[in-house]
N, C-alpha and C positions, 0 to 999 in steps of 0.2 A: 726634287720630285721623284716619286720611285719612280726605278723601271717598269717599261713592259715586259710582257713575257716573253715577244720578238728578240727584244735588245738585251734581257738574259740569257736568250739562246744563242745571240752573236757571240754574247761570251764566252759563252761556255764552248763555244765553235771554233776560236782562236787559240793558236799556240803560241804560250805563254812566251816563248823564246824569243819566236819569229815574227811575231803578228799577225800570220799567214793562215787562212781559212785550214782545219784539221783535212788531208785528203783525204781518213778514213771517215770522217763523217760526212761522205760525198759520194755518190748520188741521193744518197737518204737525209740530206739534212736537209734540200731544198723541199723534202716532202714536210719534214721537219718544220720550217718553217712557217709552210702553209698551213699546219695545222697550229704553231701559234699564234699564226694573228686570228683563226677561228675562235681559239680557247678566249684569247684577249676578247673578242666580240660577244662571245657568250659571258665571260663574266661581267660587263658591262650592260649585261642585258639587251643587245639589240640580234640577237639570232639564239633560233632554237631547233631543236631537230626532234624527227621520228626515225624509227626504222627507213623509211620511204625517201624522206626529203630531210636538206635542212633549211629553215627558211627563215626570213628577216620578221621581226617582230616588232621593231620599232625599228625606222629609216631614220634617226635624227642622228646626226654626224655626231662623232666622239670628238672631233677637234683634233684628231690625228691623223698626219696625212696619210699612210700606209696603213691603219684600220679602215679609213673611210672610201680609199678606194676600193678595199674587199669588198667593203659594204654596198658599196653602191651595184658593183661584180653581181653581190649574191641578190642585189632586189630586182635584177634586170627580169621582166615581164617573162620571158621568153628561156631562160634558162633556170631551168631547174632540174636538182641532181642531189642524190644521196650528200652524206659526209664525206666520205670516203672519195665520189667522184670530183667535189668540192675539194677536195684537198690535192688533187691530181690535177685539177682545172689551176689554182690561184696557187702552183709550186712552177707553172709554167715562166710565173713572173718573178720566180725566186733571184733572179741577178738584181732586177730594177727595185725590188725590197730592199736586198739588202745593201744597195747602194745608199737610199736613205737612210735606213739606219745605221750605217758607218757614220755618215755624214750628221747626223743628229747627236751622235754617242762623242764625236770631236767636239760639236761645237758645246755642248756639255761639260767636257772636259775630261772624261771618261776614258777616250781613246786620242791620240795624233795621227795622225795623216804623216806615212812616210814614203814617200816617190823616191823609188831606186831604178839600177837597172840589171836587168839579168845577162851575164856574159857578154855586157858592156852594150848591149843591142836591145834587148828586149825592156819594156818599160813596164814596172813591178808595182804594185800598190800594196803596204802593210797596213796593219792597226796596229803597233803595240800599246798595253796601257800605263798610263799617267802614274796610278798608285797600285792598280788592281784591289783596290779597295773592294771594289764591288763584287769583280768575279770572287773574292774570297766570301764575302756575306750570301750570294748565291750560291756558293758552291756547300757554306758550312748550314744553310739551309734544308737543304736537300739532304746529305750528310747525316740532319738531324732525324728525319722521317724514316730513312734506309735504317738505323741502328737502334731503334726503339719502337716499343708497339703503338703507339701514339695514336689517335687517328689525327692523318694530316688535313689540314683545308684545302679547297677545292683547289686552288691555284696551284699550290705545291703538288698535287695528283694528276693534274694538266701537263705539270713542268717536268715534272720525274717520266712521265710518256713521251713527250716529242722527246727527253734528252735518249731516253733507249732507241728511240727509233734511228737517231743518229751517232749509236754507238758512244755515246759520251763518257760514257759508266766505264769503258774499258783505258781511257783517257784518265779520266778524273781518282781510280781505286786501282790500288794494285791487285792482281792477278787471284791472289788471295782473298782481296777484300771483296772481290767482283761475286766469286766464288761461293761466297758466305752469304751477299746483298740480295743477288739474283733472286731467290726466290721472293723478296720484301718486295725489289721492282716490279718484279711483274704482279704480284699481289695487288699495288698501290695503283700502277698506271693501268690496270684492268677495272677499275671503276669506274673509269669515265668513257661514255660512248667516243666520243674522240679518237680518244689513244688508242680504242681498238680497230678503228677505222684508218686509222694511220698507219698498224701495224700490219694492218692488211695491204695497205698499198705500198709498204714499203716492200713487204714481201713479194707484191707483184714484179715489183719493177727489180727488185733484184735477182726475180726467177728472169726475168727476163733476158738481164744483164749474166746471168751463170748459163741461158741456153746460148746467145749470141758467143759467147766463147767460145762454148763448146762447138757451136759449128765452123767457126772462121780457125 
């Protein structure tokens, strides 16, 4: 079964070495991830946005447990909120996400579960992968859109915005290639309302995170 777009961006969130969430893609991945399971929900058709709101279109559960809880998040009567704020609201619950999809992406075969301990005290959770089969098919995905004029499909221009918003690109190309792609990334991940709603709140929060320095 393919992946989602969720469980492509866990990928692409681990390091290959350690198994260990990237800590440069941290505090912006969990905004990251909030906005993939939106992307997931809109390409399924069950939420759509305006300038104003983004809202449910169709309530009939995708069969996934971490899309359908969004879902259900975004039908609630009584809330409602741009994309952007959407993506601030359902990044709150970015631990309990991607607890499942760790746990989905093992029993899969994808990833293992490896329980260590840190300075013989602290108790460690990894992911490393099985074959990284897959992280290399997403990654030479992506890859593929950055270094040709193509036009990509919708998923792919979904996937290329949350991975910038969690600095992936600087992970995944070297310094050089980053260099060269940059202006392709933001060209591609600029098409979808989304991305630029994500990009906005990433930058919130890490104006944020750069004035709390600054004062302590």
């Amino acid at each position: 079964m393919p992946l989602t777009m969720p469980e492509e961006l866990m990928l692409l969130m681990l390091d290959d070495a350690t198994g260990r969430l990237l800590d440069r893609a941290m505090p912006a991945g969990d905004y990251a991830l909030a906005a993939a399971v939106l992307a997931e929900l809109a390409l399924a058709g069950r939420i759509d946005s305006d300038p104003q709101r983004l809202y449910v279109t169709n309530p009939a559960p995708t069969g996934d447990a971490v899309l359908d809880a969004a879902l259900a998040r975004l039908g609630a009567p009584l809330e409602q909120q741009d994309t952007r704020g959407w993506i601030e609201t359902l990044a709150m619950d970015a631990a309990e996400m991607r607890d499942r999809l760790f746990a989905r992406l093992v029993a899969a075969g994808v990833l293992r579960q490896q329980d260590t301990r840190f300075l013989w005290v602290f108790a460690e959770r990894r992911y490393p992968q099985v074959s990284g089969r897959e992280e290399r098919e997403v990654k030479a995905r992506l890859l593929g859109v950055l270094f040709n004029d193509d036009i990509p499909d919708t998923r792919d221009v979904l996937l290329i915005g949350v991975a910038r918003a969690a600095n992936l690109f600087a992970v995944i190309l070297s310094d050089e290639e980053l260099a060269r792609a940059q202006p392709r990334i933001d060209q591609v991940a600029d098409f979808e309302e989304i991305n630029r709603a994500l990009a906005d709140a990433v930058r919130n929060i890490l104006g944020q995170v750069a004035r709390y320095s600054f004062l302590t």
